[in-house]
N, C-alpha and C positions, 0 to 999 in steps of 0.2 A: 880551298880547292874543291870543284865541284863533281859530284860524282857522274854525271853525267859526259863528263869530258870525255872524249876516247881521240885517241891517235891511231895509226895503223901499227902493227909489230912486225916482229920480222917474219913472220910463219903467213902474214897477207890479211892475219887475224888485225881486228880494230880491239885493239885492247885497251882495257881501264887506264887511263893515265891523266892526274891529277894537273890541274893547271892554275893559275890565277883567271879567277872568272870574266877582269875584262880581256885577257888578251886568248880564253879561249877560242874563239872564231875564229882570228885570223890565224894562230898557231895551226887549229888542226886541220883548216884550209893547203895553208903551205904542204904539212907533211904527207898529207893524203892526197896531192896533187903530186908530188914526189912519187907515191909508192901506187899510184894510174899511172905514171909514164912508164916504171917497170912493169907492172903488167900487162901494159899497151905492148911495148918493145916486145916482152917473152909469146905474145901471143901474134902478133908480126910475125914470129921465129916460125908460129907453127902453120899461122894460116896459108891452105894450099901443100901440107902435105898432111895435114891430118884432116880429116873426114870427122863433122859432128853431127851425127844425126840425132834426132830430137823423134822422141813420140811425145802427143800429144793425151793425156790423162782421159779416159772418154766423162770424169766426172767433170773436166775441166777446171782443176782444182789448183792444177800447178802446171808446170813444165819438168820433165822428168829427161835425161840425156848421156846419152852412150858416145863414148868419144872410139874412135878406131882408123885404123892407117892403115899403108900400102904395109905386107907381110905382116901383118897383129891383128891376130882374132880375139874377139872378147869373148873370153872362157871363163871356167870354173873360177880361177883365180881372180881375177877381175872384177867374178861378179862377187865374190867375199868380201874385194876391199870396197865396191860400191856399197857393199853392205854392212859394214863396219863402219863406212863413213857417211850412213845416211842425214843422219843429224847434219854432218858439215855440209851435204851436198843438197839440202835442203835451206841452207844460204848462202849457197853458192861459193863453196870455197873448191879450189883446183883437186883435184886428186892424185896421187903418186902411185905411178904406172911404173913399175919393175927400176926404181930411183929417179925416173923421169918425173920432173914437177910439170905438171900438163895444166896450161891457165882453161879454168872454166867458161862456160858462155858466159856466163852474169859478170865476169870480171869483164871479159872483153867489151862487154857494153859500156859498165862503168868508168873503163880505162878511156875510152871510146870519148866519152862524153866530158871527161875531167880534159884531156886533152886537147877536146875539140874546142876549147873557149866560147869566141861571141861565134864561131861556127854552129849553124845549126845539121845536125844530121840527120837524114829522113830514117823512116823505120827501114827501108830498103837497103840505106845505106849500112844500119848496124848490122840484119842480117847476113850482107854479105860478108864482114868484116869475122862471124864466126865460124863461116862455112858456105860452100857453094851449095846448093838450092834449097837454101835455108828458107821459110816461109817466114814472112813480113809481120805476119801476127805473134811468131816466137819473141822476136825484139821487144816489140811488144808488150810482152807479156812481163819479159827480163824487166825493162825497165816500172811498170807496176809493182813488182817484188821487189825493186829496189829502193821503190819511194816509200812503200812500206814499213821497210827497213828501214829509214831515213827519219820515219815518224815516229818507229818505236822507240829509237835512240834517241828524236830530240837534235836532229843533224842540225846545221845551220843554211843545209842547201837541199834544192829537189828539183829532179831531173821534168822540166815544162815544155810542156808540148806548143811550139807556136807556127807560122805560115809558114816555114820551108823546115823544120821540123824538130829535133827536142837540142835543147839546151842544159847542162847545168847551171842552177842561180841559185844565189841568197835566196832563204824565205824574208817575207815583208820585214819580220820583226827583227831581224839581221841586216837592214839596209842600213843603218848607220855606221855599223864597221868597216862598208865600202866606203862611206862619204869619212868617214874617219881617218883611213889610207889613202883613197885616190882621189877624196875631194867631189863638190858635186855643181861647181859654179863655173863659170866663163874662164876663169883664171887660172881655175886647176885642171884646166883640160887646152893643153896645148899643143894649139893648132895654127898653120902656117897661114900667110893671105890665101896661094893655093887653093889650101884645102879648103878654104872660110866660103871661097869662090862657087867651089864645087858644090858645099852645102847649100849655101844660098837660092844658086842657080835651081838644088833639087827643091827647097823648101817654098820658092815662091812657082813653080810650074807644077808641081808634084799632083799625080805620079807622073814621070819623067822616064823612058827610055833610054838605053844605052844608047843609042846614034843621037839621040837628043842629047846627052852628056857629051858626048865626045866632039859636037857642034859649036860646044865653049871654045874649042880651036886650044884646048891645052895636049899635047904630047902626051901624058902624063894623067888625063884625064879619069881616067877609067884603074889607075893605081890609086889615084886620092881616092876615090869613089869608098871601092876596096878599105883602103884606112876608114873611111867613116861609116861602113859595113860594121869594120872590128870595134870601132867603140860604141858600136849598136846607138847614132846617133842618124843611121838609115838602114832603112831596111827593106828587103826582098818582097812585092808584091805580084802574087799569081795574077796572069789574067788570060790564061785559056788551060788549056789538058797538057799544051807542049811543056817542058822544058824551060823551054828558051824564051818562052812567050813570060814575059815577067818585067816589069816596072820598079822603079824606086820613089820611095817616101819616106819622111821623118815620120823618127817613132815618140815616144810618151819621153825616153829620155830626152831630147833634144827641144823640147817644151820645157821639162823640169829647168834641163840645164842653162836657161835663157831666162825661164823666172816668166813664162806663157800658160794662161790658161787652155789658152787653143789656138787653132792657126791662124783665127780671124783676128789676135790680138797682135800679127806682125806688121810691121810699117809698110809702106806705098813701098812696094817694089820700082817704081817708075825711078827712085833716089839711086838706085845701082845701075850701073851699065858692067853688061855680061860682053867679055872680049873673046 
């Protein structure tokens, strides 16, 4: 058993807990995805009636944060237990507010992102998720301290920043425990004609637009789509400052998963006809 192993406990702490070395990854994957959807959920509960303001450190050294609500002022009392629980509130653990267990920002992040799967979510979107006029750079920052953390423990994932915005993933040297569970070839990823339709279609035009997907004349078009978002075998391309202004193209996965050096290695498109 390896000392490095850690699980989540029940206090939110990741505590020491021994495991057989090949199934630590996927074990403490599961559990610690278990114990971000409770403090996803607890922190849902809060967001929108509790107020989190954030000062920012002028050494810029960290994020420091004061939680408070309608009828709660932070006093004398409050600030002793901030200060009693400097240590834990400098990794971001929740603090207990007169028996109330209050989720912290860094948990809402994490919870945030364990959740969010092949969803990517902007920095915008995590600040809001802690509080209304939360600044963009807080998130930010949360997530910095959390890959930190990720690296002094030896995690097997880290929160990556990509075009429509961060993700939790396996690090590199942990990609086989994926391809060990869910497989990494044609076979182990199943998928309907449908869907095969819609990739296709995205793969040999790409980037490709939603009215250009939905021109395949399937119903349905733009849910396949969707499914091949979530198995990040396409992905979200900006192409102006809107929103909405955004394209689709295959990613690195869907090369691997074909057994493709690159896109110039795919067959004549002229062999399909797109209905």
């Amino acid at each position: 058993m390896a000392d490095s192993d850690v699980l989540p406990g029940e206090d939110g702490e990741l505590d020491d807990v021994q495991f057989p070395e090949q199934d630590f990854a996927v074990e403490d994957i599961e559990l610690a995805y278990r114990q971000a959807l409770e403090a996803l959920d607890a922190a849902e509960r809060q967001v929108g009636s509790v107020m989190v303001d954030f000062v920012e450190p002028a050494t810029g050294s960290g994020v420091e944060e004061e939680s408070v609500s309608d009828g709660f002022s932070i006093g004398a009392q409050l600030a002793e237990d901030l200060k009693s629980t400097a240590a834990a509130e400098a990794s971001g653990n929740a603090v207990l507010v007169e028996g109330l267990r209050r989720v912290s920002p860094r948990e809402v992040v994490e919870g945030a992102v364990f959740v969010g799967g092949d969803v990517a979510l902007t920095a915008r979107k995590l600040a809001s998720l802690i509080g209304q006029d939360i600044d963009n750079r807080v998130a930010v920052s949360l997530v910095d301290s959390l890959n930190q953390s990720y690296q002094r423990e030896n995690r097997p994932y880290e929160i990556r920043l990509h075009e429509g915005g961060y993700r939790l993933e396996l690090r590199e040297e942990f990609q086989d425990v994926s391809a060990r569970s869910f497989g990494t070839g044609p076979r182990d990823v199943k998928l309907s004609p449908e869907t095969l339709e819609v990739l296709a279609y995205v793969a040999w035009n790409q980037p490709v637009e939603k009215e250009q997907v939905e021109s395949i004349g399937r119903q349905n078009s733009m849910a396949l789509l969707r499914q091949l978002l979530r198995l990040q075998l396409v992905e979200l391309q900006r192409n102006g400052s809107k929103r909405t202004d955004v394209s689709y193209v295959t990613t690195t996965k869907f090369l691997k998963l074909f057994g493709l050096k690159s896109l110039a290695d795919l067959p004549t498109a002229d062999i399909f006809s797109f209905k």
